[in-house]
N, C-alpha and C positions, 0 to 999 in steps of 0.2 A: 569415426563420425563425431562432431561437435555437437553436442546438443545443448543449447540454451533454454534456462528455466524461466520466465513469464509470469509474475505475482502484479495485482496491484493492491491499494489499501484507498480508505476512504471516498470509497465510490458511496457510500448512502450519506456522506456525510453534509451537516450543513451550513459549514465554514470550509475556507481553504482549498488548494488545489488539490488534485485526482493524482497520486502515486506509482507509481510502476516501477518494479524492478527486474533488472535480466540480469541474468547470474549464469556460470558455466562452473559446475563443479570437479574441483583439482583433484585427479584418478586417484594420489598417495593418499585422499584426506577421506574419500568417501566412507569407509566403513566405521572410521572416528566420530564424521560427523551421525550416523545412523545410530552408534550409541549415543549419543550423548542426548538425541532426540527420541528415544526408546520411552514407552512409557513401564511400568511394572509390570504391564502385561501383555508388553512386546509391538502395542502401536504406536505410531507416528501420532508426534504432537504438534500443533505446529502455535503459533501465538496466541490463538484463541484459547488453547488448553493452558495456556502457563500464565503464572503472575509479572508483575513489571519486575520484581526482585528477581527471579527464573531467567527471566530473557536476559538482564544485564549480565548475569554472572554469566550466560553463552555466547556473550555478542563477539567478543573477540575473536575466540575460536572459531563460530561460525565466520565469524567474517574471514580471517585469515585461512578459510576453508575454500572459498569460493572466490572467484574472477567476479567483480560484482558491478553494474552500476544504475545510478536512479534519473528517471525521468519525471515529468510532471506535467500535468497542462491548468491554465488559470482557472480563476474562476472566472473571468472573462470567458477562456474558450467556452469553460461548461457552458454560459449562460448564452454566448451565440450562438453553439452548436448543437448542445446538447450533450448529456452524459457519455453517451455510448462512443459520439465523437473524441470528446475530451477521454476516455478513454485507452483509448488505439493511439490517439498521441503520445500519452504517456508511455506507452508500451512501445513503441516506435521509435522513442525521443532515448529511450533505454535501453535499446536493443542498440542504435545508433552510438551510443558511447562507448560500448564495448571493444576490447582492443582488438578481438578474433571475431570476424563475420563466421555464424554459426551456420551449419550446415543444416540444420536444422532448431525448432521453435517447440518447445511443449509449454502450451497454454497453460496457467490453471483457469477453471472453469468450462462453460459449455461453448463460448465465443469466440469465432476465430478475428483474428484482426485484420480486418482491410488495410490495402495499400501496402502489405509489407510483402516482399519479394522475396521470402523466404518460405522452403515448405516450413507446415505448422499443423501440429496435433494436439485437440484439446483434450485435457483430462477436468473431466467433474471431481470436487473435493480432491483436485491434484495434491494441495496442503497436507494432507494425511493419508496420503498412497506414494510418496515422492520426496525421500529423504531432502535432497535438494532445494524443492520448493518448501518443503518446510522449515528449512534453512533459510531460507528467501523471507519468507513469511515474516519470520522474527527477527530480522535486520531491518526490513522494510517497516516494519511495525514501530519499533522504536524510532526510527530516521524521522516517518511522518508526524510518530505524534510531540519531536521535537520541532519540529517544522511549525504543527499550529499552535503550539507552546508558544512561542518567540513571534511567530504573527499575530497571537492575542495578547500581548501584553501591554500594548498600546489603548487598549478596548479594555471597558469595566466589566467585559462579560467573563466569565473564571470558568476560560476554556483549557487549562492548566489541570482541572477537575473533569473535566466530558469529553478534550480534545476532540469537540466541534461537533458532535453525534445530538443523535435530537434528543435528548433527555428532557424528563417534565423541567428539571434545572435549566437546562437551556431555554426550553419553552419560555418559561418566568424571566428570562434574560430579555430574550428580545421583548415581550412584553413593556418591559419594564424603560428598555436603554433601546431598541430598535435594530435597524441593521445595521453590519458595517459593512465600508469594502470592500471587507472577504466573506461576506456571507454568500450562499446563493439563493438568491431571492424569489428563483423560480421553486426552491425545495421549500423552504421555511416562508413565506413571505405574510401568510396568513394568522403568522402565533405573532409579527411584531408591528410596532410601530412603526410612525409611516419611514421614519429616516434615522440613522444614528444621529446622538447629539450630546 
């Protein structure tokens, strides 16, 4: 049985699109990747536990560990639909690029996703129970916060430093420079000014 892994990243965030990755972990790489995600005292790390230097030096390996690919939804969808919508896109739009339809779906989290025609079972803090997804984690982690790297560098707000998360820093951004674009207006809309400019 095929079972694909299910991560997203910057759902609380308040720039940029919604993340998702689907990943199918390679049988020969498994126990490789389980070390290498081992902490000292034998649990699963997954991107939250590690530094940006940590992730860079596993990204290869993970990656070249796993069948992987990434989906997104705008921040357009967010703001028509809403998160939990823009969600399930991303995780749909990710599962859909994958070369092998998976026999099955293990979420991370408590939510299963509408619309997808696949059985699907969710794991809470699948991240740190699921070698896998915590392989997932820290590819998707990095991917995204290249992603609003390079979407903010056109903007004077130095989301380079927060990549897009409400920080008091950020707060003082939009304060100061407003929205842009890529902000979502429905999350943040009350700490900026009325318009980028």
């Amino acid at each position: 049985m095929i079972i694909a892994r299910v991560e997203e990243s910057k759902r609380g965030n308040w720039f940029g699109p919604i993340c998702a990755i689907a990943s199918i972990p390679l049988d020969d790489k498994a126990s490789e990747i389980a070390q290498l995600l081992k902490s000292r005292t034998g649990k699963l790390r997954d991107s939250k536990m590690m530094s940006k230097a940590t992730r860079q030096k596993l990204l290869t390996k993970l990656q070249d560990a796993l069948i992987w690919r990434i989906g997104y939804a705008t921040v357009q969808d967010i703001e028509l639909d809403g998160i939990f919508f823009a969600w399930s896109l991303a995780c749909i739009r990710a599962i859909k690029k994958l070369p092998i339809v998976p026999d099955r779906v293990l979420v991370d989290g408590s939510c299963y996703i509408p619309r997808l025609n696949i059985p699907q079972t969710t794991l809470v803090n699948g991240d740190r129970r699921d070698y896998a997804i915590a392989a997932s984690s820290i590819i998707l982690k990095e991917w995204s916060d290249d992603l609003v790297d390079r979407l903010g560098q056109r903007y004077p707000h130095d989301l380079a430093k927060h990549h897009g998360y409400g920080t008091a820093q950020h707060r003082q951004e939009l304060a100061q420079h407003g929205l842009t674009p890529q902000h979502r207006a429905s999350f943040c809309r009350k700490y900026a000014r009325e318009s980028y400019s």
